[in-house]
N, C-alpha and C positions, 0 to 999 in steps of 0.2 A: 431551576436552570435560568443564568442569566438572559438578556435580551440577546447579546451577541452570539453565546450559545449556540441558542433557540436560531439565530438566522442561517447559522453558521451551517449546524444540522440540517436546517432547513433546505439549504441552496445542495447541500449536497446528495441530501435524498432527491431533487430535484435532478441533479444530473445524472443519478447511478439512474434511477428510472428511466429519464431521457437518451440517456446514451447505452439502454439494456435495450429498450426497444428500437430502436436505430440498428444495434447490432444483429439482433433478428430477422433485419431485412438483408443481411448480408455483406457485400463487400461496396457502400460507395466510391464514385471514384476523387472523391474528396481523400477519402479518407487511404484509398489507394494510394494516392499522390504523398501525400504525408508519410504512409509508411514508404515506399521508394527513396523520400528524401532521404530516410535515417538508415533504412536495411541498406542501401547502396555506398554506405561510406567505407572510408576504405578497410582490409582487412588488418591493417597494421595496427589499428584500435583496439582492437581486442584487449592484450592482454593489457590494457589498461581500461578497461569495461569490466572485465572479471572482478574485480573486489570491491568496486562500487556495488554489485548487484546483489554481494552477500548479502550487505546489510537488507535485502526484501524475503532472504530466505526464511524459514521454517524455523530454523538455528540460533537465528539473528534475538529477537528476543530475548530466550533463555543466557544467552551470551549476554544479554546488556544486563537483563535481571542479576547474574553472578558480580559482573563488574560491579555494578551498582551497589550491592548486600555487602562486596569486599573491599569495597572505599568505603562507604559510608555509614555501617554498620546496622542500617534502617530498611525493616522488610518492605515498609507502605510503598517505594517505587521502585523495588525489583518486582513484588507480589504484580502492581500493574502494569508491567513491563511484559512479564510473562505472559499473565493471565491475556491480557487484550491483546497481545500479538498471538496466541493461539486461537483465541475467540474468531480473529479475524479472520485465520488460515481457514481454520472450520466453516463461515462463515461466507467465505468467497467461492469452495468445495460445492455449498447447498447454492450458491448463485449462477455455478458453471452448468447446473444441471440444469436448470427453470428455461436460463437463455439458451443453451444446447450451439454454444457459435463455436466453429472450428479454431484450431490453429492458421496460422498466416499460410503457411505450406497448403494447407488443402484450398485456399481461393489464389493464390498463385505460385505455381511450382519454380518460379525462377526464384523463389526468395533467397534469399543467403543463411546460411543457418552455421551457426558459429556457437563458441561454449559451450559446447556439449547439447546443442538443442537438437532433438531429436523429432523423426515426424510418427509419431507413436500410437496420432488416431484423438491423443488426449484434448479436450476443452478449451477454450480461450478466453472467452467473457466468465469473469473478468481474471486480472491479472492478479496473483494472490505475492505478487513478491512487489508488483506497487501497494497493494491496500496495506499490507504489511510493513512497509519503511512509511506509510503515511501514519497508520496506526501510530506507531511509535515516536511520527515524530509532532504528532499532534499529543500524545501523553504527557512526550516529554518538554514539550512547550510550557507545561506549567510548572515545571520542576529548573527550567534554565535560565539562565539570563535571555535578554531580546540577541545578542550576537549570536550565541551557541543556538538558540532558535533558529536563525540566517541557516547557518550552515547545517542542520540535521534536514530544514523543508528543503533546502537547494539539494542533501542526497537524497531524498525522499523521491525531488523528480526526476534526479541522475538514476534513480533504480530503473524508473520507466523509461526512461532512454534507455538502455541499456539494454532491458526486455526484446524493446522494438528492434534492435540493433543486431540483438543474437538472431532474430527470426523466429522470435517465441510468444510474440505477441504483437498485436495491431491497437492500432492508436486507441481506439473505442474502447478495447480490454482495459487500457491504462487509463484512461481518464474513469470507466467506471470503477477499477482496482481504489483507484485515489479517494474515490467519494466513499464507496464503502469503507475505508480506510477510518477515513477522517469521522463517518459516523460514530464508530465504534471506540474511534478514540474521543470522542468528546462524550460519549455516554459513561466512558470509562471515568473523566476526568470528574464528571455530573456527579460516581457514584462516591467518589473520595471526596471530594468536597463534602457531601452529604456527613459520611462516615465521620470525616475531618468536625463538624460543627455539631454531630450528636455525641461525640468523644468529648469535644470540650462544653457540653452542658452537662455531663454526665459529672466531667474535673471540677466542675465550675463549684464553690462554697454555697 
């Protein structure tokens, strides 16, 4: 794993941790204020929120992996595509349980609850439709040019807005969704790399 990597990982298990235990202590009014900003905008948003927010869902992946295998005829970044965006989903599932942090609706019942968000009793920390659009778009950072990089990490953080927005999650879910996010995509990236350089000493004469 390179240095940049290694920090990159590094800062970010630094703040799922950081911002797992923070969430545990409940609702700061930090962090209140923050989500007010974004849950209080107006309702005419929406339906242009909604298909930003695909790209974090469950779906989202499998969808890029098909694109991907149907443009370009190469499994190695549908296979990753797939693979680490489900990783991830599973992965934020075993993190909603450890931290046990509600939805926005149960520390304030004025939220606004839009797209289909429902108050259903389900987990909060963290947010599996951020770590998810990060996931992917931390994979696909090695597979893009630097521009199309710009524009997948800018949806990546339009997913978490958007979360916030519907009233499906609080700022602290998204900022930890994003680091678990981006861990699992850089381990992802670690293992093809890897793959990548025992393939070609394998080809090598």
């Amino acid at each position: 794993m390179n240095v940049y990597r290694t920090l990159r990982v590094g800062t970010a298990l630094a703040v799922l941790v950081g911002s797992g235990i923070e969430a545990r202590r409940g609702l700061p009014e930090w962090e209140r204020s923050v989500y007010r900003g974004i849950n209080d905008a107006p309702n005419e948003l929406a339906p242009i929120a909604w298909a930003p927010m695909q790209a974090g869902s469950l779906t989202a992946p499998f969808v890029l992996a098909g694109l991907s295998y149907w443009k370009t005829r190469n499994l190695d970044p549908a296979l990753a595509y797939a693979s680490a965006g489900f990783t991830t989903w599973l992965a934020a599932k075993g993190v909603k349980k450890i931290i046990g942090r509600g939805r926005p609706y149960d520390y304030d019942r004025t939220t606004n609850l839009r797209l289909a968000t429902q108050t259903d009793g389900s987990l909060g920390y963290v947010s599996g439709h951020a770590a998810v659009a990060a996931t992917l778009a931390t994979v696909m950072s090695g597979d893009w040019s630097p521009a199309r990089r710009i524009v997948v990490h800018g949806l990546a953080v339009g997913v978490g807005i958007t979360r916030i927005y519907a009233g499906a999650h609080l700022p602290l879910d998204v900022v930890g969704g994003t680091a678990l996010g981006v861990v699992v995509g850089e381990a992802t990236n670690a293992v093809r790399d890897s793959l990548r350089s025992s393939w070609s000493v394998v080809r090598s004469p």
